[in-house]
DRENRONU-497882 format. One record per residue: z, y, x of N, C-alpha, C in turn. Coordinates in Angstrom, 1 decimal. Layout:
# DRENRONU-497882
<nZ Z, nY Y, nX X, caZ Z, caY Y, caX X, cZ Z, cY Y, cX X>
...
END
This chain:
# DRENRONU-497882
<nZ -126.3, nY -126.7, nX -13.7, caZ -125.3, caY -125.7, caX -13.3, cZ -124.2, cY -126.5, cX -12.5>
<nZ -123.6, nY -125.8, nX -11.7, caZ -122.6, caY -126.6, caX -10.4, cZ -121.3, cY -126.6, cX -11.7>
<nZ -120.3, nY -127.3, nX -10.8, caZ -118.8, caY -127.0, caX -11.8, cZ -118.2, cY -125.7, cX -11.6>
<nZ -118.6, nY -125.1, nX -10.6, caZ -118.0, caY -123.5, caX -10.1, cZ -118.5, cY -122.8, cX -10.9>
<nZ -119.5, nY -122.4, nX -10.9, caZ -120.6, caY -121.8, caX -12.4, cZ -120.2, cY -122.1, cX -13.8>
<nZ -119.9, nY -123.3, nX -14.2, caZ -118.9, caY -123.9, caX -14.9, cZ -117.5, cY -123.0, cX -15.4>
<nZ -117.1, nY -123.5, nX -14.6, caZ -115.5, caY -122.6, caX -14.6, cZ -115.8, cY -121.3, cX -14.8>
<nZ -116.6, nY -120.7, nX -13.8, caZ -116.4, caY -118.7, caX -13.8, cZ -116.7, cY -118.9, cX -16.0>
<nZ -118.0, nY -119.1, nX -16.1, caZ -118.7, caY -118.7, caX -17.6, cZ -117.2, cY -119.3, cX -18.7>
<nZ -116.6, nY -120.3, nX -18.1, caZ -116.3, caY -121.0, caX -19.2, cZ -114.6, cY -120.3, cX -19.4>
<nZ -114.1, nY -120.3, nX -18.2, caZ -112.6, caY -119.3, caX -18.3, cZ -112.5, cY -118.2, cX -17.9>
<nZ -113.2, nY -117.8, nX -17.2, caZ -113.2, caY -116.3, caX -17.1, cZ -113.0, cY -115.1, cX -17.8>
<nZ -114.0, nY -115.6, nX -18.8, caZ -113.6, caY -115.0, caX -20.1, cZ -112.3, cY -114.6, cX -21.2>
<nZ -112.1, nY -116.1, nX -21.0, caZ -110.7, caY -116.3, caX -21.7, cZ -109.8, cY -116.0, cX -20.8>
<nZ -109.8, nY -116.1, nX -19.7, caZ -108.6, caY -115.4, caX -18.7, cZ -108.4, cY -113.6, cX -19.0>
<nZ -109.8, nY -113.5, nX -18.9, caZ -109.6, caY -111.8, caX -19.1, cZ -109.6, cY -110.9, cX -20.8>
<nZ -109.4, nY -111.9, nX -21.4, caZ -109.2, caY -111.9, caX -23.1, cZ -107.3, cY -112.1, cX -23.2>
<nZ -106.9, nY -112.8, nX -22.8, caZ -105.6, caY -113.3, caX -22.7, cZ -105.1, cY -111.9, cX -22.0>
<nZ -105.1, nY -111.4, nX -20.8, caZ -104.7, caY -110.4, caX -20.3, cZ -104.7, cY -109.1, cX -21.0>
<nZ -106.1, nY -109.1, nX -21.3, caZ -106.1, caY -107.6, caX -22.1, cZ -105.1, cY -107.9, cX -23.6>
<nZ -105.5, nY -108.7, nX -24.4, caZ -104.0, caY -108.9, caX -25.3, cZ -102.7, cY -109.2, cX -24.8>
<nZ -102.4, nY -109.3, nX -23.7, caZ -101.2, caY -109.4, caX -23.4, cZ -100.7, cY -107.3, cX -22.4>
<nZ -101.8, nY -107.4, nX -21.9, caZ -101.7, caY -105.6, caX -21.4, cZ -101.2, cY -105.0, cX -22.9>
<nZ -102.6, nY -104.9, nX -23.6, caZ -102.3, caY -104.0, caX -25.0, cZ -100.7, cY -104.3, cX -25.9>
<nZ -100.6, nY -105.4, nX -25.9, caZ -99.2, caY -105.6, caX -26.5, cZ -98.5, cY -104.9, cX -26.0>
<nZ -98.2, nY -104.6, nX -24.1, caZ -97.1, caY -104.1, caX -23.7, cZ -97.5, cY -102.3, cX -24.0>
<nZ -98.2, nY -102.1, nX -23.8, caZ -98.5, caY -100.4, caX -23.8, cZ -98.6, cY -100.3, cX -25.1>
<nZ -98.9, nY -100.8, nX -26.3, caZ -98.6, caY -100.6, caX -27.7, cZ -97.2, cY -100.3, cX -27.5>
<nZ -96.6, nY -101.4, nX -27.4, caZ -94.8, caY -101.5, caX -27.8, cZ -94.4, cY -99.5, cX -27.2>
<nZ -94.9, nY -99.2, nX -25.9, caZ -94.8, caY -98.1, caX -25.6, cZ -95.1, cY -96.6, cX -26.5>
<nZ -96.0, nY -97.1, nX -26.6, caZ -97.0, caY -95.7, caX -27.8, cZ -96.2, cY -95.8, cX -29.6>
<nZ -95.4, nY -97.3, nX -29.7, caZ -94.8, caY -97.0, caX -30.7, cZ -93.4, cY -96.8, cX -30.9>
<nZ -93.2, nY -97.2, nX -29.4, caZ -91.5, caY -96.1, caX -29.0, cZ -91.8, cY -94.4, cX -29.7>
<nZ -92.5, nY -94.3, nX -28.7, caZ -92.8, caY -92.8, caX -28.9, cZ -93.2, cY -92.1, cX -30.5>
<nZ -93.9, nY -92.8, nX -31.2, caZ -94.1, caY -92.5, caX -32.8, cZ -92.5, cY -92.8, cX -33.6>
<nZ -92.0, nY -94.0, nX -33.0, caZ -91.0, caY -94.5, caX -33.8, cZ -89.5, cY -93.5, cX -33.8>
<nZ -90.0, nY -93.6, nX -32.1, caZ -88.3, caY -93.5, caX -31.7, cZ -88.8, cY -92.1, cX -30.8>
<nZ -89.1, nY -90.8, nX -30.9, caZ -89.3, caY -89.7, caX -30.4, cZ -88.2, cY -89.6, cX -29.0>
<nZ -86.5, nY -89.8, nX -29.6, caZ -85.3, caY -89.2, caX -29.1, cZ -85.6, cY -90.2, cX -27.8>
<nZ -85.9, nY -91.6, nX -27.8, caZ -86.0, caY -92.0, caX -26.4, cZ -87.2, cY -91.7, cX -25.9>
<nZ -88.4, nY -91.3, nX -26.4, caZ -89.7, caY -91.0, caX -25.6, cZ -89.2, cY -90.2, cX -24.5>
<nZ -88.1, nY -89.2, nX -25.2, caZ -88.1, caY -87.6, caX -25.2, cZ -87.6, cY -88.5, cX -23.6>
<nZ -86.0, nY -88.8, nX -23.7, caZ -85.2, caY -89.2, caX -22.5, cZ -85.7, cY -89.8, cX -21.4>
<nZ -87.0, nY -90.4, nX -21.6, caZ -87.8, caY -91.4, caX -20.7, cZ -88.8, cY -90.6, cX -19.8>
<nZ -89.1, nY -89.3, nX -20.5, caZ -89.7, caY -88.6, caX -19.6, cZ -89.0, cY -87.2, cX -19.5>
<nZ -87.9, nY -87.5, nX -19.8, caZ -87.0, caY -86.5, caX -18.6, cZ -86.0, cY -87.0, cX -17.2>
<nZ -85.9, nY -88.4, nX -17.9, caZ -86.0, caY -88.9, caX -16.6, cZ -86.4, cY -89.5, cX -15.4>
<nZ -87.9, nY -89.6, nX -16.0, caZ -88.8, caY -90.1, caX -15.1, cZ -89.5, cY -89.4, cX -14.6>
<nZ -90.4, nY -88.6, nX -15.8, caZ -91.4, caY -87.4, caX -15.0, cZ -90.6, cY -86.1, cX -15.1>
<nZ -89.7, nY -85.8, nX -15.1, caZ -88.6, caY -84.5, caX -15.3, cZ -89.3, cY -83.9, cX -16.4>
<nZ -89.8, nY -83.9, nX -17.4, caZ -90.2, caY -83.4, caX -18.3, cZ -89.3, cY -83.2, cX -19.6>
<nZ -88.7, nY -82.0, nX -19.8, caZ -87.9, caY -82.0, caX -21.1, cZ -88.7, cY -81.0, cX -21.8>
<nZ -88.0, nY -81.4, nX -23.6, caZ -88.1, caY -80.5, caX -24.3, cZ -89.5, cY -80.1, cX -25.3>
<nZ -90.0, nY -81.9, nX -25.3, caZ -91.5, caY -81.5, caX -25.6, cZ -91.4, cY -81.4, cX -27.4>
<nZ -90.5, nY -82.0, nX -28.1, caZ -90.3, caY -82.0, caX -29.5, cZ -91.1, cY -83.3, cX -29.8>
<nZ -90.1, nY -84.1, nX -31.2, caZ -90.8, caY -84.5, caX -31.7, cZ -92.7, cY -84.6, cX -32.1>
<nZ -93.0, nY -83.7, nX -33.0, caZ -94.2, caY -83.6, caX -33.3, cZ -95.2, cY -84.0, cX -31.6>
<nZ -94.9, nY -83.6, nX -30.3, caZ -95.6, caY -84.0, caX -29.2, cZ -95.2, cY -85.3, cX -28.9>
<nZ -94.2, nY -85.9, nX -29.4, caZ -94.1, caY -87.4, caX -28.7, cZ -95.2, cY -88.2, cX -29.7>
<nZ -94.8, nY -87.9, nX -31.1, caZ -95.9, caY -88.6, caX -32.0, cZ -96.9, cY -88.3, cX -31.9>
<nZ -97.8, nY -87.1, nX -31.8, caZ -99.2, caY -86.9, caX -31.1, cZ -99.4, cY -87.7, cX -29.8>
<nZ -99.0, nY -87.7, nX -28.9, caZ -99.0, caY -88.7, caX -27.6, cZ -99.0, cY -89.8, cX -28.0>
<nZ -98.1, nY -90.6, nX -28.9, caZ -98.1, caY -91.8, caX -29.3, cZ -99.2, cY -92.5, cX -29.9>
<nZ -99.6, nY -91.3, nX -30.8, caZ -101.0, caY -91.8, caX -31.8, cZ -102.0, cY -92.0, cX -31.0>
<nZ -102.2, nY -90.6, nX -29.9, caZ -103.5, caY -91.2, caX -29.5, cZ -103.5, cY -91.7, cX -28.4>
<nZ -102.8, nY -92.4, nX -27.9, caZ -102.5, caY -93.5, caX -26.8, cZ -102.6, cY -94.8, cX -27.7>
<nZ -102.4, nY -94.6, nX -28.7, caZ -102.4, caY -95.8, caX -29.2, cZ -104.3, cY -96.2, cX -29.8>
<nZ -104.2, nY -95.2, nX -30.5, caZ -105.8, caY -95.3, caX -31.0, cZ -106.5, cY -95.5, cX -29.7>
<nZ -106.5, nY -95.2, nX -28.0, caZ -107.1, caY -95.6, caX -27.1, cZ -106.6, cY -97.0, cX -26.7>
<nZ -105.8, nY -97.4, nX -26.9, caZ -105.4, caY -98.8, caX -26.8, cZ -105.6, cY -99.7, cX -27.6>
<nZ -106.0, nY -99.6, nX -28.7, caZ -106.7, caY -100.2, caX -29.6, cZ -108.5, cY -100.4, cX -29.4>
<nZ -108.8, nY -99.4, nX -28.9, caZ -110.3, caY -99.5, caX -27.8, cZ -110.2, cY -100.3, cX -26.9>
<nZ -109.6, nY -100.3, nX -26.1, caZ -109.1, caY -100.8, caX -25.4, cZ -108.6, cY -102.6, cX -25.7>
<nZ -108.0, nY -102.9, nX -26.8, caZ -108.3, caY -104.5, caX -27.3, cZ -109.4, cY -104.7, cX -27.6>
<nZ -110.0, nY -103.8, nX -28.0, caZ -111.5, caY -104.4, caX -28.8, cZ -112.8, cY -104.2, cX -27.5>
<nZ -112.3, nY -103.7, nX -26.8, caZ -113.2, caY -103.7, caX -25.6, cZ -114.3, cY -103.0, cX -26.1>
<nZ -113.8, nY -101.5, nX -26.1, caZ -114.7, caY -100.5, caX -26.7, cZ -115.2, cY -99.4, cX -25.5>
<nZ -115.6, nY -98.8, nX -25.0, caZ -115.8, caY -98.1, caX -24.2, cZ -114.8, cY -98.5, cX -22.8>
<nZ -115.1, nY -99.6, nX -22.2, caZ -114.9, caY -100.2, caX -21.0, cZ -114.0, cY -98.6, cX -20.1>
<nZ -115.2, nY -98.7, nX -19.8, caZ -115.0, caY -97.4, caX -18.1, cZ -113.4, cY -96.3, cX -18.9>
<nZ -114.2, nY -95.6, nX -20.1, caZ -112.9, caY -95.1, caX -20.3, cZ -111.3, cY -95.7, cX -20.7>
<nZ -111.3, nY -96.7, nX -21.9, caZ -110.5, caY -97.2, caX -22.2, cZ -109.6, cY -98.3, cX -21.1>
<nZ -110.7, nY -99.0, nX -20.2, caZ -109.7, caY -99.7, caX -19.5, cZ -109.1, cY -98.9, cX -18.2>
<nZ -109.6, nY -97.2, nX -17.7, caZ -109.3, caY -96.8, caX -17.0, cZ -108.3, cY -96.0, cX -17.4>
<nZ -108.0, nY -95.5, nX -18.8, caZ -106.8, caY -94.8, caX -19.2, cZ -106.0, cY -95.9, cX -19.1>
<nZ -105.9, nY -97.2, nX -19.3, caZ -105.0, caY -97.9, caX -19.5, cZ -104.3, cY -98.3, cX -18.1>
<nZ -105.3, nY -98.2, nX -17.1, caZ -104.8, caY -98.6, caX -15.4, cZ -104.3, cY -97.2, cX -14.9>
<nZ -104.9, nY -96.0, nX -15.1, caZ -104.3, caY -95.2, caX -15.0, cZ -102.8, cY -94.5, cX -15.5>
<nZ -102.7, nY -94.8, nX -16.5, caZ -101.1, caY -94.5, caX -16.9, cZ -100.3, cY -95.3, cX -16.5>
<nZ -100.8, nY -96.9, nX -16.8, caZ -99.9, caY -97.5, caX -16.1, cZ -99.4, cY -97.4, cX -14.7>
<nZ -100.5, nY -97.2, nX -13.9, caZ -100.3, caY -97.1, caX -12.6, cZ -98.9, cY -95.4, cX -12.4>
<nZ -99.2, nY -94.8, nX -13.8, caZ -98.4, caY -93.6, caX -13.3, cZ -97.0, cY -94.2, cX -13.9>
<nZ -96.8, nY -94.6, nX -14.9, caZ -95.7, caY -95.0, caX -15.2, cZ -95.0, cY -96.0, cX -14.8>
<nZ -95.8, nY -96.9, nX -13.6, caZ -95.3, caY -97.7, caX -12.5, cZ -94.8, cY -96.8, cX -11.2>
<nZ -95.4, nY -95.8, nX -11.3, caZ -95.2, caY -94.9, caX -9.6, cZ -93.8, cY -94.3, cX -10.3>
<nZ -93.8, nY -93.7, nX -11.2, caZ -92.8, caY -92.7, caX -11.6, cZ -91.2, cY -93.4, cX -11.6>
<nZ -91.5, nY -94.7, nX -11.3, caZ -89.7, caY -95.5, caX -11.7, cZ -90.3, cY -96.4, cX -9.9>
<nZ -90.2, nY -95.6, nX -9.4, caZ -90.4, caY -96.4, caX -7.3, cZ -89.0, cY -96.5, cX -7.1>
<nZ -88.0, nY -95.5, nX -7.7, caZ -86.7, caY -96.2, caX -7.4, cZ -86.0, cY -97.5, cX -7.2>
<nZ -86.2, nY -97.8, nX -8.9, caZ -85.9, caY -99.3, caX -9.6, cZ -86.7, cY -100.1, cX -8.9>
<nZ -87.8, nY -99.9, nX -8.2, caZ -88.5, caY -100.9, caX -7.6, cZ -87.9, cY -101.4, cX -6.4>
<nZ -87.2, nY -100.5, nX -5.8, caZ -86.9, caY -100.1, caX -4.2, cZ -85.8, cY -101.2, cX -4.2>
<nZ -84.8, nY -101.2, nX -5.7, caZ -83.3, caY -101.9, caX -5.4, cZ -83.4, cY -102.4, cX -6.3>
<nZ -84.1, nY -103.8, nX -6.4, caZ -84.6, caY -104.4, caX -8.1, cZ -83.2, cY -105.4, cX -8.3>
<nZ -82.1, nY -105.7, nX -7.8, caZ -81.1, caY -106.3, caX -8.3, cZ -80.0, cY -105.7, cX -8.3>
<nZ -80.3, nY -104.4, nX -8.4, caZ -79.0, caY -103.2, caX -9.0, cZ -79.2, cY -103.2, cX -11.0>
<nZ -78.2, nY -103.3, nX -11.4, caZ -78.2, caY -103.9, caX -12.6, cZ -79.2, cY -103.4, cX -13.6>
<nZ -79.5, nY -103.2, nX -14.5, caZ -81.0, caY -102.8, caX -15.3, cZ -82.1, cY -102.3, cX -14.5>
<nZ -82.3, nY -103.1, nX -13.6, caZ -84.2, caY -102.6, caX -12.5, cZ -84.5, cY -103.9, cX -12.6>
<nZ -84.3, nY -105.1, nX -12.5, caZ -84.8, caY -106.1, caX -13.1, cZ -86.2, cY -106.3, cX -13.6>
<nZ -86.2, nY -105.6, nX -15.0, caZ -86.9, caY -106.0, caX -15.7, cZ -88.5, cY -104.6, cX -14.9>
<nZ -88.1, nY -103.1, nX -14.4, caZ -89.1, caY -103.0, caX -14.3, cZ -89.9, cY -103.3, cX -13.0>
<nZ -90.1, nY -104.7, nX -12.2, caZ -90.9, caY -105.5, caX -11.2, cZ -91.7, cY -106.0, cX -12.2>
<nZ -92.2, nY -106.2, nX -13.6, caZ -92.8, caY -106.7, caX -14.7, cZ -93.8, cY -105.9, cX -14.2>
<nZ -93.5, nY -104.5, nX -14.3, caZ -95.1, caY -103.3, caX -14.2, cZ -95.8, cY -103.5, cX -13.2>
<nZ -95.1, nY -104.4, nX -12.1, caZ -96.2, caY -104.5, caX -10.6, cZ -97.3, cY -106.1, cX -11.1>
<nZ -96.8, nY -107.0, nX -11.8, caZ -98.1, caY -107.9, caX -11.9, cZ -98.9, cY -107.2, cX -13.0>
<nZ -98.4, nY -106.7, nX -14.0, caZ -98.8, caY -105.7, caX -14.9, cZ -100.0, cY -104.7, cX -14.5>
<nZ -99.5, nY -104.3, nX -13.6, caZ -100.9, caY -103.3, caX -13.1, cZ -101.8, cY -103.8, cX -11.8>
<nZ -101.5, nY -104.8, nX -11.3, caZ -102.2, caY -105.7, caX -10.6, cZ -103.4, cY -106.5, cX -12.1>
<nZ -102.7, nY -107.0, nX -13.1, caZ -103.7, caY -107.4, caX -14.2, cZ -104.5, cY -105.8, cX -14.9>
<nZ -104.2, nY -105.0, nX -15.3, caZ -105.1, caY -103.9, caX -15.6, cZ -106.1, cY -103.3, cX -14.2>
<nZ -105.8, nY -103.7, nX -13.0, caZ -107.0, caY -103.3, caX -11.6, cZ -107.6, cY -104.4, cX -11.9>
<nZ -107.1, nY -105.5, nX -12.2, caZ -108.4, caY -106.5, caX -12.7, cZ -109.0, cY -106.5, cX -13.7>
<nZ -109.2, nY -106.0, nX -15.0, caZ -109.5, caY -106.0, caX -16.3, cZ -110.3, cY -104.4, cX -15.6>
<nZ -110.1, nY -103.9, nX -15.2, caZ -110.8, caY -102.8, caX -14.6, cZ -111.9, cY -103.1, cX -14.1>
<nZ -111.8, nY -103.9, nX -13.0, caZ -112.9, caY -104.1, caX -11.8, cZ -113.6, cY -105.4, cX -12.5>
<nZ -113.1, nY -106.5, nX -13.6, caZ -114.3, caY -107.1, caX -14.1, cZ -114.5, cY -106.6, cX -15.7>
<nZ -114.7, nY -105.5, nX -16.2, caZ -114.6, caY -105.6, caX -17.5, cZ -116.0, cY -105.8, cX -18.0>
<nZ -116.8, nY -105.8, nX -17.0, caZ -118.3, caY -105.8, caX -17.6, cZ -118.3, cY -107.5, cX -17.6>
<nZ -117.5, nY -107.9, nX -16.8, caZ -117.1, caY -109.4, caX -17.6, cZ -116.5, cY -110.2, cX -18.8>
<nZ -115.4, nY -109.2, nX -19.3, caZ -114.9, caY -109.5, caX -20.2, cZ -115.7, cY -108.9, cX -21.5>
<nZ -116.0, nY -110.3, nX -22.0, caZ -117.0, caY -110.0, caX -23.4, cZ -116.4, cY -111.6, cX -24.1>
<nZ -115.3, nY -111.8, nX -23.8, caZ -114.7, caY -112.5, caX -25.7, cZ -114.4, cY -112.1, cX -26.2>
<nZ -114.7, nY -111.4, nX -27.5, caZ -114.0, caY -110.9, caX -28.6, cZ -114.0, cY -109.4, cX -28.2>
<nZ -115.0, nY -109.3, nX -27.4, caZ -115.5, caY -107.6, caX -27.0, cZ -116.8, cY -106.7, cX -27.9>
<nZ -116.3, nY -105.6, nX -28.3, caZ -116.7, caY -105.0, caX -29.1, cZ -118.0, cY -104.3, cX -28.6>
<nZ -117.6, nY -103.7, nX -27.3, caZ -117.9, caY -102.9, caX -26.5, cZ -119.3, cY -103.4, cX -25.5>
END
C-alpha cells in the first residue's frame, strides 16, 4: 500500500469522527436550548424565521426530536437521513441570520461566522458518510 492509501484509511476516519462529535455537540447545545429554555427558543425564531407564538409544549417537541435525530446522527445511524437533517437545518439556520454575516464586526455577529465552517464540515460528513465508519453504528 502507497503512504496516500495510508493516510486516506488511517485519518480519514478519525477526521470525520472528530467532526461529527464536534457538529453533534453544537446542534445538541441547540435542541437543549429549546427543551431547557422554551422563552429563548421562542425569541430566536421570531427573530430569525418571524415565527411567533408557537408555546412552550412546541419548542420542547422540536427539541426532543431534533435531538433524538441528532443522536442518530452521532452514532451514524441512518446516514442519508440523519446527516441530511443535520446539513439541512443547519444550512437553514445559517441562511436565516445573512445579516450578521454581511457586518460580522458590528458587535454580537462575531461569533455567528462559526456556522460557515460549521456547514462547510456537515457538506462534508454529507458527501463522505459512507466513509465515516469509526464508531459508526450505521
Amino acid at each position: 500500500m502507497s503512504t496516500e492509501s495510508n493516510l486516506i484509511e488511517d485519518r480519514l476516519p478519525l477526521a470525520l469522527l472528530l467532526m461529527r462529535i464536534a457538529v453533534f455537540f453544537v446542534m445538541a447545545i441547540w435542541s437543549l436550548d429549546k427543551i431547557l429554555n422554551p422563552a429563548h427558543a421562542d425569541a430566536v425564531f421570531e427573530n430569525f424565521y418571524f415565527i411567533s407564538g408557537l408555546g412552550t409544549g412546541v419548542f420542547i417537541a422540536i427539541g426532543v426530536i431534533q435531538l433524538i435525530v441528532e443522536i442518530g446522527f452521532l452514532l451514524g445511524l441512518y446516514k442519508t437521513w440523519t446527516y441530511g437533517y443535520v446539513l439541512v437545518f443547519h444550512a437553514i439556520s445559517t441562511a436565516s441570520s445573512w445579516q450578521q454575516h454581511l457586518s460580522p464586526l458590528e458587535p454580537g455577529n462575531m461569533l455567528f461566522q462559526a456556522s460557515i465552517p460549521m456547514l462547510a464540515a456537515c457538506i462534508a460528513l454529507f458527501m463522505l458518510r459512507d466513509a465515516d465508519r469509526r464508531w459508526s453504528l450505521g
